[in-house]
N, C-alpha and C positions, 0 to 999 in steps of 0.2 A: 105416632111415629109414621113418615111416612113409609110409604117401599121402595123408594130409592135407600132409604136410611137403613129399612131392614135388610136387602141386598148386600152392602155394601159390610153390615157387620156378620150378614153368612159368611161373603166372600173371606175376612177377616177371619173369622173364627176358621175358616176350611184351611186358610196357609199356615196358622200356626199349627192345627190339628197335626197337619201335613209334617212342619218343621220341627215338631215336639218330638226328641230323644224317644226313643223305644222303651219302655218298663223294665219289658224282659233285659237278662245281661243273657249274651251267647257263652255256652262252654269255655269258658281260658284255661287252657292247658301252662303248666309252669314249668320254666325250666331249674329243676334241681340240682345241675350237676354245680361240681366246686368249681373253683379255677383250672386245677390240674387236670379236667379234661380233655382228652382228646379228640372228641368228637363234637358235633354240634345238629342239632334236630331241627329241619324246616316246616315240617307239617308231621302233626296226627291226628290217624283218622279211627276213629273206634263206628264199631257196627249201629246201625241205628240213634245216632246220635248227632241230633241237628243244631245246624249251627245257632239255630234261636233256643236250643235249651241252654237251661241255665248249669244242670250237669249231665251227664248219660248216665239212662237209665240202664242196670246190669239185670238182668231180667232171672233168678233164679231155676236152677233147672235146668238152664240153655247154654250156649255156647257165645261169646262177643268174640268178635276178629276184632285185635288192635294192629295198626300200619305206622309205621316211624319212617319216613324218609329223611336219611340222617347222611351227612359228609364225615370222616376221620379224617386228623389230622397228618396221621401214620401211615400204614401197612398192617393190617391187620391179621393175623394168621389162626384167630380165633374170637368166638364172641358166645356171650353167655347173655340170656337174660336174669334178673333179679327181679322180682316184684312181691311187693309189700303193702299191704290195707293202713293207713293210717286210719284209725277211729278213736276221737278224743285224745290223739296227740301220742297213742300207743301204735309204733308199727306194729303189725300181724304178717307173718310172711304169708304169701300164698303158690302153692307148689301147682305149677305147671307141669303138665304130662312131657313137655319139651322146651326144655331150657337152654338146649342147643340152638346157639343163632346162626348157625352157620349151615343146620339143617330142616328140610322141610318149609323154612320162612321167607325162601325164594330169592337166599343168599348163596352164595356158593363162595367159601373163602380158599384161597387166603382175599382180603380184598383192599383194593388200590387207596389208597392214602388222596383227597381231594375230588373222588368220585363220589357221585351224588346215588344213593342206594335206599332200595325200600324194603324194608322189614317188614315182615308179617306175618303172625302167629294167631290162637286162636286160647282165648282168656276162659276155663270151661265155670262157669255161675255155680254151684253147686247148692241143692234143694238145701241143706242144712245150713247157709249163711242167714247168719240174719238181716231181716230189713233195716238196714239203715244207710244213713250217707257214709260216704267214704270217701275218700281220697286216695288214688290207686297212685302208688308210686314205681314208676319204670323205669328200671336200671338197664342199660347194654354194659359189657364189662368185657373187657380183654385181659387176661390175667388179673393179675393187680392193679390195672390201670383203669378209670374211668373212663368210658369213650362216651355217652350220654345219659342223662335222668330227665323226666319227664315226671310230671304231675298232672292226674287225671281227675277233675271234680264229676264221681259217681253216685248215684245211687240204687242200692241194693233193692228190688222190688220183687 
């Protein structure tokens, strides 16, 4: 072979190297809500959790800040969060020291219908969860009404 020939199939193998898909999958967060929501989620962001993981890791023991920058379609004059561990297709609720969205998470309601708003609260890992993956499911909730849900591919560590 010569070295023109073996150049030519470096070069080769370096742009496919280059143009070859990524292995990893980045975190996809899912939107859960039904139709008859009210609200709709642009981004979230959980602590330590990057965008080439494939889920976020919950670290036992410690503390995650999850962020929802989310729009309603309403007036808001209250908001609650809901969150729930799905493992093997069983929700698990999981209780939050502050379930108030309208306190503390850098909301102040009542709030404007069409306004683009960031949620943000603090998910506390507790030493006794076990390690395993999960799927954290986050509800925002205005009375009876669904304003967003979100789905989080976690894992417990």
């Amino acid at each position: 072979m010569s070295s023109k020939s073996a150049v030519i199939i470096l070069l080769a193998g370096a742009i496919c190297f280059t143009l070859m898909p990524t292995l990893t999958r980045a975190a996809e967060f899912g939107n859960c809500a039904n139709e008859t929501a009210i609200g709709r989620y642009s981004l979230v962001e959980v602590s330590n959790c990057a965008e080439s993981d494939a889920s976020c890791v919950l670290k036992r023991n410690s503390n995650a800040t999850i962020s929802i920058t989310f729009t309603s379609g309403e007036d808001l004059s209250q908001l609650k969060a809901v969150v729930h561990g799905i493992i093997l297709g069983m929700e698990v609720p999981f209780k939050l020291p502050n379930d108030n969205g309208c306190k503390d998470s850098g909301l102040e309601c009542p709030l404007t219908k069409d306004t683009s708003y960031r949620y943000s609260t603090t998910l506390p890992v507790l030493k006794q969860y076990p390690k395993v993956s999960v799927e954290v499911k986050w509800e925002l909730k205005a009375g009876d009404k669904d304003v967003l849900c979100v789905l989080i591919p976690a894992k417990i560590q």
